[in-house]
C-alpha positions, -999 to +999 in steps of 0.1 A: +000+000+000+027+023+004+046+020-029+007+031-041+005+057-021+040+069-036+032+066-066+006+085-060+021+115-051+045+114-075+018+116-103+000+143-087+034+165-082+044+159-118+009+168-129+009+198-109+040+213-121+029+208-154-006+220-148+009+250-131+032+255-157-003+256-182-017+282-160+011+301-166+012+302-205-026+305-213-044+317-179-078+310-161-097+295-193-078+262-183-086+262-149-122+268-152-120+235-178-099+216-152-123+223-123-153+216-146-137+179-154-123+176-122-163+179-103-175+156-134-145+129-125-157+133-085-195+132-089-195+103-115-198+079-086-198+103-052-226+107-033-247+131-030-248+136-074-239+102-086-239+109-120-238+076-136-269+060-112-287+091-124-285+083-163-257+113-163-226+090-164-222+089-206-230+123-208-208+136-187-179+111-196-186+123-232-180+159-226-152+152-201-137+129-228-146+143-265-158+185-265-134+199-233-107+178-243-105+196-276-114+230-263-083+225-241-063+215-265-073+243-286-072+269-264-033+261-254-023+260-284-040+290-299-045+312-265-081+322-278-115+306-271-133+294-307-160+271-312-154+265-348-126+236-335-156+219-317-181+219-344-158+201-367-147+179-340-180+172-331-191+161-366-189+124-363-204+120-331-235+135-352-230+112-377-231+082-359-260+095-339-276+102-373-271+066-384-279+045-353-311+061-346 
């Protein structure tokens, strides 16, 4: 249990300094994304929200997965906020949902 718990905080340090480092370059648009996926990651399975016993799990797994994911990306690399990179990236999820239904 205690190798686990080191490599624990090892993973968190090195993801801090690098989330810090983030914060740095491009500012509070990050932060606001990271806290947003950070509640979804806690309340998937935490009482009181429970997300996935509600029917919210796949939703919220898909925009913590698919549409932040990209706006973060974007947003790094371009320091603005667009939603043009999310409409494209969102096209095949529509297509699929197109064709299953």
């Amino acid at each position: 249990m205690n190798q686990v718990l080191a490599a624990i905080i090892v993973c968190l340090g090195i993801s801090l300094i690098f989330g810090i480092y983030i914060f740095l370059q491009v500012g509070m648009p990050i932060v606001w994304m990271v806290l947003v996926g950070t509640l979804i990651v806690f309340f998937y399975t935490s009482p009181p929200v429970m997300l996935n016993y509600r029917g919210l799990g796949e939703t919220a797994i898909f925009l913590a997965f698919g549409p932040m994911i990209v706006i973060g990306v974007f947003v790094d690399l371009a320091r603005t906020i667009k939603w043009e990179p999310e409409l494209v990236s969102s096209m095949p999820e529509v297509f699929q949902w197109v064709l299953c239904s």
